[in-house]
N, C-alpha and C positions, 0 to 999 in steps of 0.2 A: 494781247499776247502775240500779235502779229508785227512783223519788222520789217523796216522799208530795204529790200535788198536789189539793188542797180547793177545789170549786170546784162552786157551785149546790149546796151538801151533799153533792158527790158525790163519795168517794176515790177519785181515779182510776189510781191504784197497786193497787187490789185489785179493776177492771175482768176481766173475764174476756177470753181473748184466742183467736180463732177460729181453726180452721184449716182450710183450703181447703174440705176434704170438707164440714165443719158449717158453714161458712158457704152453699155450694150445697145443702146441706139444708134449712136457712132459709129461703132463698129461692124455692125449690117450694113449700114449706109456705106462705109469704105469697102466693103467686100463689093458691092455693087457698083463701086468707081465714083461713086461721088467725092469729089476732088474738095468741094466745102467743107463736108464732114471730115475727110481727113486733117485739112488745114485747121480746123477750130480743134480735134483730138488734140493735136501736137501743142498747140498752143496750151491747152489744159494739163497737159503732163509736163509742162514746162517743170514745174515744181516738183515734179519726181526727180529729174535732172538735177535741180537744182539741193537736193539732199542728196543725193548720190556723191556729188563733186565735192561736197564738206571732207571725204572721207580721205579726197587726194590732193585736200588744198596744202599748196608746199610755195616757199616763198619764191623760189624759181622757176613757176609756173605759170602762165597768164590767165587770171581765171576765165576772161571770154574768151581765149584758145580752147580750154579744158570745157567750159560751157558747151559751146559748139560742138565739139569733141561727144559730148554725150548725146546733143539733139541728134547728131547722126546715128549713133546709135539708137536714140527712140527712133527715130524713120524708120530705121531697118527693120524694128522688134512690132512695128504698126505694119510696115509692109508684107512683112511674115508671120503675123501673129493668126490664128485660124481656132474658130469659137470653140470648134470642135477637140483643143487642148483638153478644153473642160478645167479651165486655171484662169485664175485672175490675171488680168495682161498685167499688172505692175510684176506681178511674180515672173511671167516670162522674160518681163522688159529688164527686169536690173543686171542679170548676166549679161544680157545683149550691151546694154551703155556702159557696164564697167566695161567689158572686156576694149569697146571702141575706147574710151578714155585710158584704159592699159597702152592699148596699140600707139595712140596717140603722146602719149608722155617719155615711151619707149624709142620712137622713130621722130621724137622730136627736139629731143635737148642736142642742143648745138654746145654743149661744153666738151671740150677735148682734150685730154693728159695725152701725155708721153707713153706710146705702147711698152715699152720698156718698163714704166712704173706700175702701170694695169697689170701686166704680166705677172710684177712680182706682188702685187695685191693679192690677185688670184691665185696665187701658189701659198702664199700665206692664210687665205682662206682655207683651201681644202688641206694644205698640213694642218690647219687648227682642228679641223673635223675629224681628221685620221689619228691625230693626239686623242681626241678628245672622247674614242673608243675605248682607250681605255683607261681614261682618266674621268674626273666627273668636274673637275676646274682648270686651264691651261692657261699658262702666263704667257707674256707676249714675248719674255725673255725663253725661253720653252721651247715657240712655236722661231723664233731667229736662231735658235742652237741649230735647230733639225734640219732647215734650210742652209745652215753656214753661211748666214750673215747676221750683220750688224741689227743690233736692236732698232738703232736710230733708222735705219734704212729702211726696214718695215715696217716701223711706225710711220714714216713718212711717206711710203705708199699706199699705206691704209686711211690715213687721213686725205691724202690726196685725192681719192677714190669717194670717201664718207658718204658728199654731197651729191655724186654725178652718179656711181653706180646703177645699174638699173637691174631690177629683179631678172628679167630676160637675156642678161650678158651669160656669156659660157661662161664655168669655173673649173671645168674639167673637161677634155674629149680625149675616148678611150675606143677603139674598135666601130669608129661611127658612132657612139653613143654621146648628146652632148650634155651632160652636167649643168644646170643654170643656177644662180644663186636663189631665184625663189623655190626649187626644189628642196634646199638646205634648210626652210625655213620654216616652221610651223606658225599654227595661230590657231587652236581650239574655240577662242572666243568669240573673232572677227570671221567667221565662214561666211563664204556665199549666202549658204540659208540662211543664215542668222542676220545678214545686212537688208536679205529681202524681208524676213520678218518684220524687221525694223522700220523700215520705209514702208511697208503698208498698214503698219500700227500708226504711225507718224501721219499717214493717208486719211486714215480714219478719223486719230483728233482731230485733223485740221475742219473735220465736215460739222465739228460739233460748235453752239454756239459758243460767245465769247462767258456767258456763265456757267457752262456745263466745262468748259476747258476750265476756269478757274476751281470748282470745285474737284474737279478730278485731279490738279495740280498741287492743290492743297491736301488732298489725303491723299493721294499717291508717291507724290514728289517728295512733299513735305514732311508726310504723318503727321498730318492736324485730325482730330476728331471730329464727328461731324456737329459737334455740342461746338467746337473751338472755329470750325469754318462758321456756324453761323452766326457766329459773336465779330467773325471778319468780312463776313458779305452781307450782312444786316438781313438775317433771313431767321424763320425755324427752324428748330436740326429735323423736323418733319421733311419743310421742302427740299435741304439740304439731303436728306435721304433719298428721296422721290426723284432727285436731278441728277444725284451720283449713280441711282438704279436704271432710269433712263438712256441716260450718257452711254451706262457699261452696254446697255443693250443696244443700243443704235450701232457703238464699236464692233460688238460681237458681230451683229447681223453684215457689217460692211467688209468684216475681217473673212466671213466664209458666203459670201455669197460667191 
């Protein structure tokens, strides 16, 4: 279940992988300045990083830019992090790396349009928003009336835009107030919390054997029964019980300590 991933020279298939007790080990030792214990943390959270970065892989991004991108932000989130949260460090750490891997995608793409055509992007933007008050679907011919221009002109600086735009670009300034486009944007599904859930559920599997992952793969993933898992991993659906009851508890225990 595990795959060979190359990235900044680093196999991150043959990463070592912490568990509860040696990760609170670590991090006493780093509050005390041991420089080793820190060095070997970072190295083991490599793999946090490297599920975090899934989330912003885009084909004009270098993924050992965006890599690095994130180990800084783990540094940051190890240098700051203090036990006394009373919160698991991946929980702390994934705001801290997105946010550096934000910063970094933001202050980094070297592609550059015509201010002229951004402009008129971004005005066909927030017209679409202020249409779209009081309407519930706005055409593109709709949002070129209201502007008094040409359809094809807006389309062509919306397209121009499509690929470079960045969530952090203004789309409006009013009274010093500045308007960004990820302010326009929702996502109920992909939240913050819900990424860090993710990645320390993800934390968890990764700690379980390679036949505890496949049984919880197959009735989780799958919805195979545990009679039909052990007719596929040549077992009883007794032990198949007893390693999916197992597995669940090892997760739980990792997921709240």
């Amino acid at each position: 279940m595990s795959s060979k991933v190359v990235i900044c020279g680093v196999n991150t298939s043959q990463l070592p992988i912490l568990t509860e007790e040696k990760s609170l080990e670590l991090l006493k030792r780093i509050k005390l300045g041991d420089e080793n214990a820190r060095e070997e943390f970072i190295v083991c959270n490599m793999r946090l990083v490297l599920s975090i970065i899934k989330r912003f892989w885009a084909k004009k991004a270098n993924a050992d830019d965006v890599f690095q991108a994130g180990i800084i932000g783990l540094i940051k989130a190890i240098d700051n992090f203090d036990l006394a949260f009373n919160v698991k460090f991946s929980t702390y750490a994934v705001p801290m790396i997105i946010g550096e891997i934000k910063r970094y995608l933001r202050d980094g793409n070297s592609l550059r349009i015509a201010r002229s055509i951004r402009d008129t992007a971004y005005l066909a933007l927030k017209t679409r928003s202020e249409l779209e008050l009081d309407n519930d679907e706005v055409s593109l011919s709709q949002v070129a009336t209201a502007m008094n221009m040409a359809v094809s002109e807006v389309s062509y600086a919306l397209d121009a835009i499509s690929d470079t735009l960045s969530l952090y670009d203004p789309v409006y300034n009013k009274s010093g107030d500045t308007l960004m486009l990820m302010d326009q944007i929702g996502d109920e599904k992909n939240t913050e919390e819900n990424w860090a859930e993710k990645v320390a559920l993800e934390n968890a599997l990764n700690k379980l054997d390679d036949r505890e992952k496949t049984v919880l793969r197959l009735r989780y993933y799958e919805g195979k029964t545990q009679t039909e898992i052990s007719e596929c991993v040549g077992i009883s659906q007794a032990q198949v019980s007893r390693i999916e009851k197992n597995a669940l508890k090892q997760m739980k225990r990792g997921l709240t300590v």
